[in-house]
MIPA-603538 format. One record per residue (C-alpha): residue in three letters; y, x, z. Coordinates in nm, 2 decimals, decimal comma. Layout:
N
(ALA; (Y; X; Z))
...
//
This chain:
100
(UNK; (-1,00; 1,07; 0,62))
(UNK; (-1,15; 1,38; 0,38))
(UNK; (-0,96; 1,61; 0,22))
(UNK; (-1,02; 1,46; -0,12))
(UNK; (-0,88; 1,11; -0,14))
(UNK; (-0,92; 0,91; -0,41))
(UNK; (-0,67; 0,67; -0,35))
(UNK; (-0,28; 0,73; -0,32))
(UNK; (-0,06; 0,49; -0,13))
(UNK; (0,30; 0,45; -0,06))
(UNK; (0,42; 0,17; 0,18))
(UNK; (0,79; 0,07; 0,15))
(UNK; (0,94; -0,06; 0,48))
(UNK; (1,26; -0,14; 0,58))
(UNK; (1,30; 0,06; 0,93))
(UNK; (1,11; -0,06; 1,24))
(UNK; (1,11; -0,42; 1,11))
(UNK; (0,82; -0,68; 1,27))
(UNK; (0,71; -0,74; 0,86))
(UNK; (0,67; -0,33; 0,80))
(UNK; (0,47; -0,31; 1,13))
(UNK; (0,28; -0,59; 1,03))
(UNK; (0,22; -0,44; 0,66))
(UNK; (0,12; -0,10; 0,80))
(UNK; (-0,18; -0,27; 1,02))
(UNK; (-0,31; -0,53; 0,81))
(UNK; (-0,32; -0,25; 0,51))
(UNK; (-0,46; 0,03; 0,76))
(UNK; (-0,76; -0,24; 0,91))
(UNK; (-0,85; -0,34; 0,56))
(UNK; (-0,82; 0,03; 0,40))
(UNK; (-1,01; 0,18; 0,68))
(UNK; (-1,31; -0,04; 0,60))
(UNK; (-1,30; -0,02; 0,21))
(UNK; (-1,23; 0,35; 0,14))
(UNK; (-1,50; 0,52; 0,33))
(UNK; (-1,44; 0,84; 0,13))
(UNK; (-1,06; 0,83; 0,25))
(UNK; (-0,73; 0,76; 0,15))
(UNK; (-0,35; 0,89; 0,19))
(UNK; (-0,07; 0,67; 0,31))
(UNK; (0,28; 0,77; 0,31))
(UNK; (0,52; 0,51; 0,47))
(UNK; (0,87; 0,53; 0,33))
(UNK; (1,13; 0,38; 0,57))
(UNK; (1,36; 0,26; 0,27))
(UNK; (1,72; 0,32; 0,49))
(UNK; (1,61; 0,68; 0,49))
(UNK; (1,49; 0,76; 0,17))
(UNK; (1,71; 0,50; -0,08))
(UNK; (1,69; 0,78; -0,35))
(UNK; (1,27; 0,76; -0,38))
(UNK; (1,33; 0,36; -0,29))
(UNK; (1,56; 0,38; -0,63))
(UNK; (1,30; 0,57; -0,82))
(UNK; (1,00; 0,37; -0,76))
(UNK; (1,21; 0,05; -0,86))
(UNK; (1,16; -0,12; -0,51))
(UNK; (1,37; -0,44; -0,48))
(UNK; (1,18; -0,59; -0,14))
(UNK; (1,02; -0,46; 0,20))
(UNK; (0,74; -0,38; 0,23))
(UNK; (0,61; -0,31; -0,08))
(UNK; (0,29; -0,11; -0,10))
(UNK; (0,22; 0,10; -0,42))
(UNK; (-0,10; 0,21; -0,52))
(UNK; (-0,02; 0,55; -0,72))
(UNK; (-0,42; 0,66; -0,79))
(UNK; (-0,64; 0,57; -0,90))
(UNK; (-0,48; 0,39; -1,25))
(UNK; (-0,37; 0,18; -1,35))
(UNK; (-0,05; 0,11; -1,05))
(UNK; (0,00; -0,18; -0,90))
(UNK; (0,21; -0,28; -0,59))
(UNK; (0,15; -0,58; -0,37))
(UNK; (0,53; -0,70; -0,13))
(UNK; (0,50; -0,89; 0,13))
(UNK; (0,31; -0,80; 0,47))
(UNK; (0,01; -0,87; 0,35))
(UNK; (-0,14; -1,13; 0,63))
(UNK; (-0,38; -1,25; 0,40))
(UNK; (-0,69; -1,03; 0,48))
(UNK; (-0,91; -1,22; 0,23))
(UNK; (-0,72; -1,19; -0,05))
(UNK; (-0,60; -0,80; 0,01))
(UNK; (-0,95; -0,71; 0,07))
(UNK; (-1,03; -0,87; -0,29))
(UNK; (-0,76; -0,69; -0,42))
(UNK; (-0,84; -0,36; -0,32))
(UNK; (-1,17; -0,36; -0,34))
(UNK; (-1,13; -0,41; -0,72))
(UNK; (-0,90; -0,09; -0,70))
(UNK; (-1,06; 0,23; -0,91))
(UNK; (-1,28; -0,04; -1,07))
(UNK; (-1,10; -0,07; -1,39))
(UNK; (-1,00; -0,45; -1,28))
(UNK; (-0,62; -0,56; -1,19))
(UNK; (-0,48; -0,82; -0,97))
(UNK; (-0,24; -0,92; -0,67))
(UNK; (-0,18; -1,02; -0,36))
//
């Protein structure tokens, strides 16, 4: 990943859970091919950090947040569906919206 990345992430999971696991690989494999100029990922383990769970208004796990580029969006769930996460993100910094 280079230095200057584009796109800002923040994966909400709820401890070593199989769904978090899942939701880490299926967003890394289908990030890793769409952001060639890089990305960052933090992965917030929501037992350990309920305050910044609280403050990004996160009511399931996982939850991934895109923070840049604008505008936000988040997508719950593990994100199994490849297809449709790939459509998703690939519209992101593209001025176009949607979900998965």
């Amino acid at each position: 990943m280079s230095a200057c990345r584009k796109h800002r992430f923040l994966l909400f999971v709820d401890g070593d859970s199989l769904l978090g696991r899942r939701a880490l690989k299926n967003f890394q494999d289908t990030a890793d091919g769409l952001f060639q100029d890089g990305y960052s990922l933090e992965v917030v383990d929501i037992f350990k950090a309920p305050e910044r769970t609280e403050a990004f208004r996160v009511m399931a796990a996982p939850t991934l947040l895109l923070l840049a580029p604008m505008p936000q969006m988040r997508i719950i769930g593990d994100m199994r569906d490849r297809e449709q996460l790939r459509k998703v993100l690939g519209k992101v910094g593209h001025g176009e919206e949607g979900a998965a």
